[in-house]
LOBADO-859383 format. One record per residue (C-alpha): residue number from 1; residue in three letters; x, y, z. Coordinates in steps of 0.05 Angstrom, whole numbers, plus 5000, padded with zeros to 4 digits. Example, Ala and Ser with C-alpha at 12.3 -4.5 7.8 and 13.67 -1.06 7.14 Angstrom:
2
+-----+---------+------+------+------+
: num : residuo :    x :    y :    z :
+-----+---------+------+------+------+
:   1 :     ALA : 5246 : 4910 : 5156 :
:   2 :     SER : 5273 : 4979 : 5143 :
+-----+---------+------+------+------+
# end
This chain:
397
+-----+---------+------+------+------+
: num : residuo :    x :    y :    z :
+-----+---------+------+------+------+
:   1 :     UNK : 5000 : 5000 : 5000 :
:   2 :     UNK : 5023 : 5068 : 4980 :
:   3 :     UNK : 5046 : 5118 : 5033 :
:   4 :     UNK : 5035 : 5182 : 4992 :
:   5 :     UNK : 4977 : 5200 : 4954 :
:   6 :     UNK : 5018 : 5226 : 4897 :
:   7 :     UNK : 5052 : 5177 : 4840 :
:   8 :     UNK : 5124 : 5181 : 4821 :
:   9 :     UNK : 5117 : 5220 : 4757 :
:  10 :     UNK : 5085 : 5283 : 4805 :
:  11 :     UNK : 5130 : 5283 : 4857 :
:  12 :     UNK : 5182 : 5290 : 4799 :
:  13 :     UNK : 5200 : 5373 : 4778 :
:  14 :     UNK : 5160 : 5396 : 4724 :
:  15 :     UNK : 5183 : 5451 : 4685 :
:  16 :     UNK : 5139 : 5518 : 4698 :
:  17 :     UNK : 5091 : 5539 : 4637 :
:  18 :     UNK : 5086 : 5608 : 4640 :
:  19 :     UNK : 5048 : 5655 : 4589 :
:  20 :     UNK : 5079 : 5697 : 4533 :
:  21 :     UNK : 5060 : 5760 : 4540 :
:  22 :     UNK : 5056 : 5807 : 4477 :
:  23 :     UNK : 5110 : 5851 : 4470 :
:  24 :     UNK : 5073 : 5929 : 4459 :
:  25 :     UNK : 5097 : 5964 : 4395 :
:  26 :     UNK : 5100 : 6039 : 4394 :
:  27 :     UNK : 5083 : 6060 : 4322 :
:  28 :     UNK : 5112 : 6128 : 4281 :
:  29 :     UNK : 5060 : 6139 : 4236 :
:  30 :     UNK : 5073 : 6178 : 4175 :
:  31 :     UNK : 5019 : 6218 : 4137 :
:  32 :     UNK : 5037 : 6254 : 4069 :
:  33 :     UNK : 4996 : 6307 : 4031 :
:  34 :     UNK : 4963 : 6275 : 3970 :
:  35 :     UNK : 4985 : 6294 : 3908 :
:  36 :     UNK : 4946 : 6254 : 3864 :
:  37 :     UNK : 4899 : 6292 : 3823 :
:  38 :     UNK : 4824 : 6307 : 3860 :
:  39 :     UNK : 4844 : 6268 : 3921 :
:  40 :     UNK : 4817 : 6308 : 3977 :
:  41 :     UNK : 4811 : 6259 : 4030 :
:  42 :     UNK : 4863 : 6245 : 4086 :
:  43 :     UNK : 4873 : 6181 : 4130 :
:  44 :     UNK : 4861 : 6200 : 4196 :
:  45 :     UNK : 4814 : 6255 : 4231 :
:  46 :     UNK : 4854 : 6288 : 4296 :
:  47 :     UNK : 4811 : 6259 : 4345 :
:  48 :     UNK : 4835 : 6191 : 4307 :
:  49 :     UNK : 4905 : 6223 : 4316 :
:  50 :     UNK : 4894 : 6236 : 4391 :
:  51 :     UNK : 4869 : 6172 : 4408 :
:  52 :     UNK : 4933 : 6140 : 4375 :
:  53 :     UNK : 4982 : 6187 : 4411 :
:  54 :     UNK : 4948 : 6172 : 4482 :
:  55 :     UNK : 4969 : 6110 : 4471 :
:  56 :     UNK : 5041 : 6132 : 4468 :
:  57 :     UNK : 5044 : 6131 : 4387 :
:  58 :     UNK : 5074 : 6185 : 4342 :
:  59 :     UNK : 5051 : 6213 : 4284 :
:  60 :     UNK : 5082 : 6267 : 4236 :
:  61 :     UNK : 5040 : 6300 : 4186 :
:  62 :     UNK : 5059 : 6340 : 4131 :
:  63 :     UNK : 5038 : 6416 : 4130 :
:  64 :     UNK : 4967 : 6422 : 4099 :
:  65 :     UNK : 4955 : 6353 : 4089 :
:  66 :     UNK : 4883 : 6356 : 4115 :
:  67 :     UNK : 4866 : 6422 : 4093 :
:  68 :     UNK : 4817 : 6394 : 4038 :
:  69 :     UNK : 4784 : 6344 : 4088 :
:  70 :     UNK : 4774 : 6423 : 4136 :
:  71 :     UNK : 4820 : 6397 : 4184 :
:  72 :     UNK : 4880 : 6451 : 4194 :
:  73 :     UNK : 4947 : 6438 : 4215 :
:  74 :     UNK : 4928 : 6461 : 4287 :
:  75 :     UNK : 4876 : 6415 : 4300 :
:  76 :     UNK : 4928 : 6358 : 4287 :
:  77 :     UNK : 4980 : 6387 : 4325 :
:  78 :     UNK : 4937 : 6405 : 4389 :
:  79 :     UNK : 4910 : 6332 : 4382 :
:  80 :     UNK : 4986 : 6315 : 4392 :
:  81 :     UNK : 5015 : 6302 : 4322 :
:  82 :     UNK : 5079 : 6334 : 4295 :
:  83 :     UNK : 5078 : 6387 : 4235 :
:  84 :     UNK : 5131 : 6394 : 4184 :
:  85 :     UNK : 5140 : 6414 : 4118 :
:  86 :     UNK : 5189 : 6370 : 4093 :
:  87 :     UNK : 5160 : 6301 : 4055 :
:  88 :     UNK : 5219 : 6264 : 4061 :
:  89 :     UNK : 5218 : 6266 : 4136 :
:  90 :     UNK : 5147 : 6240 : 4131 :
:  91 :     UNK : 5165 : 6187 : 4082 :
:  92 :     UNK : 5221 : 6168 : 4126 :
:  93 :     UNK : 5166 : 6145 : 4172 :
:  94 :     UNK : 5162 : 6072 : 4191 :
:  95 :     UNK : 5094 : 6070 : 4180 :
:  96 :     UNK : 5070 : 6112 : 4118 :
:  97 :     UNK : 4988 : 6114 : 4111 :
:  98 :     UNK : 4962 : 6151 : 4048 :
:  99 :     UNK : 4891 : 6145 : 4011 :
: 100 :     UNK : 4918 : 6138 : 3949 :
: 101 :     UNK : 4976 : 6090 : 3935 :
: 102 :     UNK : 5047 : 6129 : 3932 :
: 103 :     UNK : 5082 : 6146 : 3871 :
: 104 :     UNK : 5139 : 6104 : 3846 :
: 105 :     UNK : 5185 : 6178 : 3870 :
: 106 :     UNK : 5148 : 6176 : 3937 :
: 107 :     UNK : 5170 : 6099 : 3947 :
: 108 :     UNK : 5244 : 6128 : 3931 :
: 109 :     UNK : 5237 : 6174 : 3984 :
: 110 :     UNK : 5218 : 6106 : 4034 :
: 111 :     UNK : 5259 : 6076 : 4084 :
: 112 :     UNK : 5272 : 5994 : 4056 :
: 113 :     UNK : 5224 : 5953 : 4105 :
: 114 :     UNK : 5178 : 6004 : 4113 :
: 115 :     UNK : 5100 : 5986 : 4129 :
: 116 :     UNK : 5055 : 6022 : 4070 :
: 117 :     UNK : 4979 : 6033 : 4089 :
: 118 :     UNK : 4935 : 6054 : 4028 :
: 119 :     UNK : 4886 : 6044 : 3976 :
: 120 :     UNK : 4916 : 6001 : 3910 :
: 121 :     UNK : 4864 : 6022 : 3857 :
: 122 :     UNK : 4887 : 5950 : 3820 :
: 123 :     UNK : 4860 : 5983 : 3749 :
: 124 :     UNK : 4895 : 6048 : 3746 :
: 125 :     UNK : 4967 : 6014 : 3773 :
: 126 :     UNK : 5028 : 6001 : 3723 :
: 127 :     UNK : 5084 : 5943 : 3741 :
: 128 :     UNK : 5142 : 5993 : 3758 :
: 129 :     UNK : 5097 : 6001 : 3812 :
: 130 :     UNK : 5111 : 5936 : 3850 :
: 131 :     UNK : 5176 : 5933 : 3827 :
: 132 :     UNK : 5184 : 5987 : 3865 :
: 133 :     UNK : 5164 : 5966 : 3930 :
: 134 :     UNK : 5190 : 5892 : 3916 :
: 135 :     UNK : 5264 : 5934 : 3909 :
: 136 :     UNK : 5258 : 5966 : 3977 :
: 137 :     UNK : 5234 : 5903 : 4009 :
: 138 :     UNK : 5169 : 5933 : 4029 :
: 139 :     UNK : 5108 : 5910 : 4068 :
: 140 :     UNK : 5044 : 5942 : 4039 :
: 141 :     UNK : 4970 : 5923 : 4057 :
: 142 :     UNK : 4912 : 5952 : 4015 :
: 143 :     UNK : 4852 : 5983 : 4043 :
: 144 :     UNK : 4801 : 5942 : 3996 :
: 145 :     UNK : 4834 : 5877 : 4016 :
: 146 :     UNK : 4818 : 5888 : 4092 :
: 147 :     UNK : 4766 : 5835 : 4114 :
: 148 :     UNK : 4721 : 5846 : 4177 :
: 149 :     UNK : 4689 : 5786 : 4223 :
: 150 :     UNK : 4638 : 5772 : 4183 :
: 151 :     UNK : 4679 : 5770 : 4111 :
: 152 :     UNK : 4659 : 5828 : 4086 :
: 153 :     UNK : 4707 : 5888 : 4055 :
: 154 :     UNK : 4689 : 5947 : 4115 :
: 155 :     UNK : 4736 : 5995 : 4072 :
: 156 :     UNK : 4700 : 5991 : 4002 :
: 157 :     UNK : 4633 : 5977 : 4035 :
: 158 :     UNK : 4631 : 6043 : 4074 :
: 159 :     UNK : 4657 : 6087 : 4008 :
: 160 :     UNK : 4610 : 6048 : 3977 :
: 161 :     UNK : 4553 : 6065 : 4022 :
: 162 :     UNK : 4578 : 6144 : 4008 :
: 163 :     UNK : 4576 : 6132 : 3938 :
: 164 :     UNK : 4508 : 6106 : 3931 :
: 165 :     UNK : 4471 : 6165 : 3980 :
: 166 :     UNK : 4519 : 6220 : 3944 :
: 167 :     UNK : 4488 : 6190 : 3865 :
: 168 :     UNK : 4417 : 6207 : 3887 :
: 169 :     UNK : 4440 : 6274 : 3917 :
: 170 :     UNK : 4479 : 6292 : 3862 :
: 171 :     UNK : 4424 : 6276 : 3804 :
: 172 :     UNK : 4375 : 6313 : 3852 :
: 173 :     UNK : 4423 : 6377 : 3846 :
: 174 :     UNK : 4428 : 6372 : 3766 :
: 175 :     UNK : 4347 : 6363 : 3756 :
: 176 :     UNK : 4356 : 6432 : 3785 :
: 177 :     UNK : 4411 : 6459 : 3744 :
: 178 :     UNK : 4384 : 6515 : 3708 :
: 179 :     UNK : 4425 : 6510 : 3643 :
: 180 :     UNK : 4418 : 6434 : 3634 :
: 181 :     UNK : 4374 : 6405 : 3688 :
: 182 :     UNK : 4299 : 6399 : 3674 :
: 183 :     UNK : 4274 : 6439 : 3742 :
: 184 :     UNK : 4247 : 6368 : 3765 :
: 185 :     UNK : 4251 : 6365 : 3847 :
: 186 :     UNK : 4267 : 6292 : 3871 :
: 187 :     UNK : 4209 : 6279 : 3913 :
: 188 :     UNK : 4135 : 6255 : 3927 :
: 189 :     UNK : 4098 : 6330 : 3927 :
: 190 :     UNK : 4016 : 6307 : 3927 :
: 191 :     UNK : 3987 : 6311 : 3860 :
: 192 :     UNK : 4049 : 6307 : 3823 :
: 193 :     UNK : 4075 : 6237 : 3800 :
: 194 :     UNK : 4140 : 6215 : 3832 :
: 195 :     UNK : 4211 : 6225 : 3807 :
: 196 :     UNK : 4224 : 6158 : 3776 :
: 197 :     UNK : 4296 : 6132 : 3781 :
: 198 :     UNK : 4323 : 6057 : 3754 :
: 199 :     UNK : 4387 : 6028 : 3782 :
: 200 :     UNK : 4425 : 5977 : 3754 :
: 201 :     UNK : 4456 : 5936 : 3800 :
: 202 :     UNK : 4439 : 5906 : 3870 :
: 203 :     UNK : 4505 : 5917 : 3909 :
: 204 :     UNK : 4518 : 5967 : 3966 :
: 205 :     UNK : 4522 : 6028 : 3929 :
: 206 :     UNK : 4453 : 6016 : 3897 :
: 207 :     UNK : 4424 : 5995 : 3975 :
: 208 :     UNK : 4441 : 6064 : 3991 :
: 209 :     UNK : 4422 : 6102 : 3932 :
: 210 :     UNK : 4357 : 6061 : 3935 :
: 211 :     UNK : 4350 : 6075 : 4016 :
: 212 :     UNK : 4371 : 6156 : 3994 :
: 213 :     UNK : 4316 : 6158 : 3931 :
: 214 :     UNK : 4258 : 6125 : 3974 :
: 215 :     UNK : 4271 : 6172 : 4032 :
: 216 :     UNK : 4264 : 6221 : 3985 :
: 217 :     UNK : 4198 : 6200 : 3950 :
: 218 :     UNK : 4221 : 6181 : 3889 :
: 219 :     UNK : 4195 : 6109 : 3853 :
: 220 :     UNK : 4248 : 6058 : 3840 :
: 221 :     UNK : 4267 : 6008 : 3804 :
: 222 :     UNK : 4330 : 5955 : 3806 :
: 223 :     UNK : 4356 : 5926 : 3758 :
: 224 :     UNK : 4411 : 5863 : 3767 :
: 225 :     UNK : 4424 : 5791 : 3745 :
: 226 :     UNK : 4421 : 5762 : 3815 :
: 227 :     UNK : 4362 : 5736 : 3844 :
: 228 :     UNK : 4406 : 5733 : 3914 :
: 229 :     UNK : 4429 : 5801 : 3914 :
: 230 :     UNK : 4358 : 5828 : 3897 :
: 231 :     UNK : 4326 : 5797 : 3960 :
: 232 :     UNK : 4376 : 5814 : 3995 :
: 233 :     UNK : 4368 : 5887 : 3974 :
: 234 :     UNK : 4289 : 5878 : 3981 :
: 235 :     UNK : 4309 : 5852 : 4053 :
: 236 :     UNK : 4354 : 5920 : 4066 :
: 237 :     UNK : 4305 : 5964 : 4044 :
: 238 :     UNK : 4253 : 5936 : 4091 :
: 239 :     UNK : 4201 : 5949 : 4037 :
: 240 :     UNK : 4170 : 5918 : 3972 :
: 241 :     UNK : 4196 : 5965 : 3902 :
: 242 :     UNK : 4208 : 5933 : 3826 :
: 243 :     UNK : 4262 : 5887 : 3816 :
: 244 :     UNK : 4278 : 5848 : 3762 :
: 245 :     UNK : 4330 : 5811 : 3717 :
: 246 :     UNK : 4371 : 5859 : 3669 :
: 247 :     UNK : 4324 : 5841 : 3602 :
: 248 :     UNK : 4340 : 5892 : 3543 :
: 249 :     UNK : 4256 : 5900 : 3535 :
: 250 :     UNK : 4243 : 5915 : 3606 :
: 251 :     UNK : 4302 : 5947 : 3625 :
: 252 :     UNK : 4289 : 6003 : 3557 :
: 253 :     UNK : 4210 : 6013 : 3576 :
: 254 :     UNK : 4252 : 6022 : 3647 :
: 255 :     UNK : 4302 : 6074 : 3617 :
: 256 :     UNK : 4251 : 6111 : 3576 :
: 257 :     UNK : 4207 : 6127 : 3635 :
: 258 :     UNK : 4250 : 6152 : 3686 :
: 259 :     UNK : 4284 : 6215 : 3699 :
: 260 :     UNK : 4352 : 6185 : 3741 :
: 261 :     UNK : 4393 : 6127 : 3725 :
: 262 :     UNK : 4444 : 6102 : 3755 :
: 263 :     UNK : 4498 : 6048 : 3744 :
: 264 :     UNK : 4525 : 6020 : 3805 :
: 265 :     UNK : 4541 : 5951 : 3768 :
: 266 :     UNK : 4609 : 5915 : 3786 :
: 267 :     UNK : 4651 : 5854 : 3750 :
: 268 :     UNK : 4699 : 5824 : 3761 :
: 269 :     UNK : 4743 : 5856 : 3715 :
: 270 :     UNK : 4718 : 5907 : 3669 :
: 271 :     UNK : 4645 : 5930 : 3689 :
: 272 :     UNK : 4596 : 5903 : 3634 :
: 273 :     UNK : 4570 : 5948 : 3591 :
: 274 :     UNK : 4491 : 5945 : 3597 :
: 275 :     UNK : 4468 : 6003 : 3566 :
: 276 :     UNK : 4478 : 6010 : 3499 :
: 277 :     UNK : 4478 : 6082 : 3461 :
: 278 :     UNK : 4416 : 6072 : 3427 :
: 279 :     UNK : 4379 : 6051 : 3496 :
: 280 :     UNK : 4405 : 6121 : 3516 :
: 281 :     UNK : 4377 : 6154 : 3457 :
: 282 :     UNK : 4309 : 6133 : 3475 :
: 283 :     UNK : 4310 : 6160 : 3543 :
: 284 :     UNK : 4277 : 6227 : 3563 :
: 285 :     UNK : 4315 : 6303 : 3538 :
: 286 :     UNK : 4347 : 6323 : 3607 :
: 287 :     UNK : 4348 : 6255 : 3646 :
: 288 :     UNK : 4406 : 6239 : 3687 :
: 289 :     UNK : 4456 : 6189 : 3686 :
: 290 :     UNK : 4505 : 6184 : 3736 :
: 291 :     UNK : 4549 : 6117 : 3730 :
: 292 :     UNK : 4577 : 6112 : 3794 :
: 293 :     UNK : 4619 : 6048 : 3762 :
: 294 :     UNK : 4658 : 6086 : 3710 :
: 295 :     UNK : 4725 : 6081 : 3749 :
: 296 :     UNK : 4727 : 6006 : 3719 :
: 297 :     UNK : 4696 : 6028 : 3654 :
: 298 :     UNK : 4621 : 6048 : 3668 :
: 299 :     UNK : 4556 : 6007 : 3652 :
: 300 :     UNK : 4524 : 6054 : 3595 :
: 301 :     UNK : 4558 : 6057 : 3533 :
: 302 :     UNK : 4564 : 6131 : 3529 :
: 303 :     UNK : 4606 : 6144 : 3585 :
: 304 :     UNK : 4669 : 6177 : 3589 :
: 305 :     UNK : 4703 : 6199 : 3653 :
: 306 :     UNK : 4692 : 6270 : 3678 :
: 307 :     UNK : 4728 : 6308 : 3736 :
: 308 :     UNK : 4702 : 6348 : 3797 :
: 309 :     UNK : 4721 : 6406 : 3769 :
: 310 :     UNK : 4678 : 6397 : 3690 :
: 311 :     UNK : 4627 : 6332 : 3722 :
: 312 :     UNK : 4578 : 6332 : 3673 :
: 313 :     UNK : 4565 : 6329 : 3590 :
: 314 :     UNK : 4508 : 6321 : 3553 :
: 315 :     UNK : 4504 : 6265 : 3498 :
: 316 :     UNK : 4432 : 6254 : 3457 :
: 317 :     UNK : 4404 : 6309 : 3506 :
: 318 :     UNK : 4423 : 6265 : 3568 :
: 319 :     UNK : 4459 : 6294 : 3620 :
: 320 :     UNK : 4524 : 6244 : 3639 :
: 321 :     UNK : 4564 : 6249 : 3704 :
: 322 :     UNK : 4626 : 6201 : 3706 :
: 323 :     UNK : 4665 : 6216 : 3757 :
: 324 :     UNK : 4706 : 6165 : 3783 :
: 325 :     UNK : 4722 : 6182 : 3845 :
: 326 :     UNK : 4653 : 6208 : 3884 :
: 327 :     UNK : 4672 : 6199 : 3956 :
: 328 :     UNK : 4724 : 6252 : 3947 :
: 329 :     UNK : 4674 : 6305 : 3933 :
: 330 :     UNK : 4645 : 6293 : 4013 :
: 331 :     UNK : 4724 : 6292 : 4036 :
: 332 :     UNK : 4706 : 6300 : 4100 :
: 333 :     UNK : 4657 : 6251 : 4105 :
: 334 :     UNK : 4696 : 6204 : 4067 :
: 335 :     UNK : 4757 : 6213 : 4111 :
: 336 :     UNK : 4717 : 6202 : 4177 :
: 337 :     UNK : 4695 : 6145 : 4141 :
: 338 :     UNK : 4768 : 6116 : 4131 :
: 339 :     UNK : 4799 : 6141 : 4193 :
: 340 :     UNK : 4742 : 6098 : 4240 :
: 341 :     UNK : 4759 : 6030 : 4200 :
: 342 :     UNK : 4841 : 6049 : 4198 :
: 343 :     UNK : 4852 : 6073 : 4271 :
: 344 :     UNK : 4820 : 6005 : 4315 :
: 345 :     UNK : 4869 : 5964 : 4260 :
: 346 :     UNK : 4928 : 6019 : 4282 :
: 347 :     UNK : 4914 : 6008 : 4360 :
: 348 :     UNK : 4900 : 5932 : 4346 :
: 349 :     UNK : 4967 : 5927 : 4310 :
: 350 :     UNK : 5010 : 5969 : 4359 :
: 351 :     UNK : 4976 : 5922 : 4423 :
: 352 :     UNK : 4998 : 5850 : 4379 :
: 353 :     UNK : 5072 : 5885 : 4371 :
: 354 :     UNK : 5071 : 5901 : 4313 :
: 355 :     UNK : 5052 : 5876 : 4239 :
: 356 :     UNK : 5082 : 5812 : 4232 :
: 357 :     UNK : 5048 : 5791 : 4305 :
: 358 :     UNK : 4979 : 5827 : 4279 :
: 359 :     UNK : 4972 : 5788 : 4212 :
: 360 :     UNK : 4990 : 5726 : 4256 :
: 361 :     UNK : 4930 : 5742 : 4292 :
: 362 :     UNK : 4885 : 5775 : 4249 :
: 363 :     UNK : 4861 : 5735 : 4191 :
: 364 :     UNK : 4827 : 5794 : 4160 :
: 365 :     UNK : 4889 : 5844 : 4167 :
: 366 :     UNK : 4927 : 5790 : 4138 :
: 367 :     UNK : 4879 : 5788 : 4074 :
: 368 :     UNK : 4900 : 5862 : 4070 :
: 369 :     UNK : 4977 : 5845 : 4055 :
: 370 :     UNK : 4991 : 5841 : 3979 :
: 371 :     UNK : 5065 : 5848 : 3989 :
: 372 :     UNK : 5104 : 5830 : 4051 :
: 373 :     UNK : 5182 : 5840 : 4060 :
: 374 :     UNK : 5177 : 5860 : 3981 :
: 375 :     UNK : 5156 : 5787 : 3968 :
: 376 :     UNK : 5079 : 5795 : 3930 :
: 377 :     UNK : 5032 : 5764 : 3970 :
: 378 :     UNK : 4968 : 5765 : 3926 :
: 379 :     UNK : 4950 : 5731 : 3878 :
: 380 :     UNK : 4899 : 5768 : 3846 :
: 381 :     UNK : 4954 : 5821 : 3836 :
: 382 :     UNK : 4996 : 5772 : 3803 :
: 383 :     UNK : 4944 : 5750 : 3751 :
: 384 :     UNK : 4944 : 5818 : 3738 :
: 385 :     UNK : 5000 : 5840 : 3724 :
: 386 :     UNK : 5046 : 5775 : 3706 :
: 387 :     UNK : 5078 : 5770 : 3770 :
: 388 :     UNK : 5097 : 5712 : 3812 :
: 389 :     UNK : 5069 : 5708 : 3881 :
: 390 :     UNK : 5076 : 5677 : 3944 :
: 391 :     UNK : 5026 : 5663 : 3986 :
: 392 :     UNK : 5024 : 5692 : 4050 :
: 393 :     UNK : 4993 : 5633 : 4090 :
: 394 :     UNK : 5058 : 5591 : 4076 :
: 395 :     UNK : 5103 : 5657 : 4096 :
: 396 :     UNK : 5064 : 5676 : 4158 :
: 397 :     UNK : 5028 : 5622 : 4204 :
+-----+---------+------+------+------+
# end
């Protein structure tokens, strides 16, 4: 019989198992002025820039930087970010974070191994580009590629949302115009019929333009090739309105009718074009089109890209406004918009120590990452642009 309740193995030392606790990165954040043409947004508000440097961060902003988004240089620095004029000192940053992607002279002016945070606009982007980056071995992760919990893209859903409410606004404001516009008001007045508007496409931006035209008055109609996406947009909306398959017959008696429409259609590649210049031709002298989809080539045949500055034409006595960039023209907006999804990744990042322990633990900031160490990381990007990849999974685990 056994004189101690314990076996052999337990009275034996056993090595201690303690916990590895996350080593805290402090981040020096970088934000340039954007040159690119019509960009007026910036990455982070100052209260976004406050919050970070509570938490011990640092972040250097070049003079004037947010002057488009009405946020002025004192703002930033009373919120506790430095001011200079110099872009090389801000591009010497560890962390860079820009709207739009930098300029093959911008990545010169980078540190090697230096953490890029910005849009990628895929179309617009030329191969010297990533050569670029892949020559100063650096880490870049793309605003669209960001996935939240639930799989979905938080960064192109919430310009997206902007988009969609900013189409309805905008077509409301050239019914108006007096040289071009009709003198139509975008609303239900008793008596009069209602503004009719057809969009074509069921994604986000045409949930919001529909949410934006209903609260308005207006009748609607959407138009898309997927049953799914139309429920589900039925489902938003919280309310029964016309919805049907894209069918040249009903989609013209559509177009002829109304007095807005808007393409908010996406593919995969190029957007498809669904309205053809003879559809146009049969719609009403002074309707609106705005085709919120013409940064990837625009749904209606007789777009062609405009700029803030000259929006609109008029082609077979249809007003046309192509702009590619809408979120831009509500910079503020937009950047409040950006700076709420960036800054919880920012804090996130900084508490995991760091990016290479944040994409370790975060799936969806890892989907973000299309280059890492100058190695490309997505593959999408490759097919692109002839590249070979790696993929990231294999790098990082």
């Amino acid at each position: 019989m056994s004189l101690t309740p314990f076996t052999k193995q337990q009275l034996l030392p056993q090595e201690e198992k303690l916990e590895v606790a996350r080593q805290k990165s402090e981040l020096f954040i970088g934000i340039p002025k954007e040159t690119s043409y019509q960009e007026r947004r910036i990455c982070l508000t100052p209260d976004a820039v406050n919050s970070l440097t509570a938490h011990g961060h640092r972040v250097m902003i070049e003079a004037g930087a947010g002057l488009s988004s009405s946020y002025s240089d004192r703002e930033y620095s009373n919120a506790g970010a430095e001011i200079t004029q110099d872009p090389k000192k801000v591009f010497g940053c560890p962390v860079i974070l820009k709207v739009e992607p930098p300029t093959v002279s911008e990545i010169e002016m980078m540190n090697p191994e230096t953490l890029i945070i910005s849009a990628i606009q895929l179309k617009t982007q030329r191969k010297e580009y990533f050569e670029a980056l892949a020559s100063k071995k650096i880490t870049a992760l793309a605003f669209e590629f960001i996935k939240d919990e639930d799989g979905s893209y938080p960064a192109v859903k919430s310009l997206s949302e902007i988009a969609g409410t900013a189409s309805v606004l905008i077509a409301a404001e050239l019914m108006i115009n007096q040289k071009i516009g009709k003198g139509l008001l975008l609303g239900n007045i008793t008596g009069v019929p209602p503004t009719e508007i057809v969009i074509i496409g069921a994604g986000t931006v045409a949930e919001f333009a529909a949410k934006t035209a209903l609260g308005l008055g207006a009748s609607v109609k959407v138009f898309d090739n997927s049953i799914t996406k139309l429920r589900r947009l039925q489902n938003a909306l919280n309310q029964r309105i016309f919805t049907s398959t894209i069918q040249e017959k009903s989609l013209l008696k559509a177009l002829m009718r109304c007095d807005v429409a808007i393409g908010a259609m996406k593919g995969k590649n190029r957007t498809p074009i669904i309205v053809s210049e003879t559809m146009v031709e049969h719609m009403k002298k002074g309707a609106v089109i705005i085709d919120v989809c013409i940064d990837t080539g625009g749904c209606f045949e007789t777009s062609e890209v405009t700029t803030h500055e000259k929006p609109t034409f008029v082609k077979n006595n249809v007003i046309h406004y192509c702009v590619p960039n809408i979120p831009s023209r509500y910079s503020k907006t937009a950047s409040m918009s950006i700076s709420n999804i960036i800054s919880p990744f920012l804090l996130q990042m900084a508490d995991d120590g760091g990016i290479e322990s944040a994409i370790r633990c975060n799936a969806g900031l890892k989907n973000g990452i299309y280059y890492y160490h100058g190695l490309l990381t997505n593959r999408s990007v490759a097919d692109w642009f002839s590249l070979s990849y790696r993929d990231i999974n294999l790098i990082v685990f």
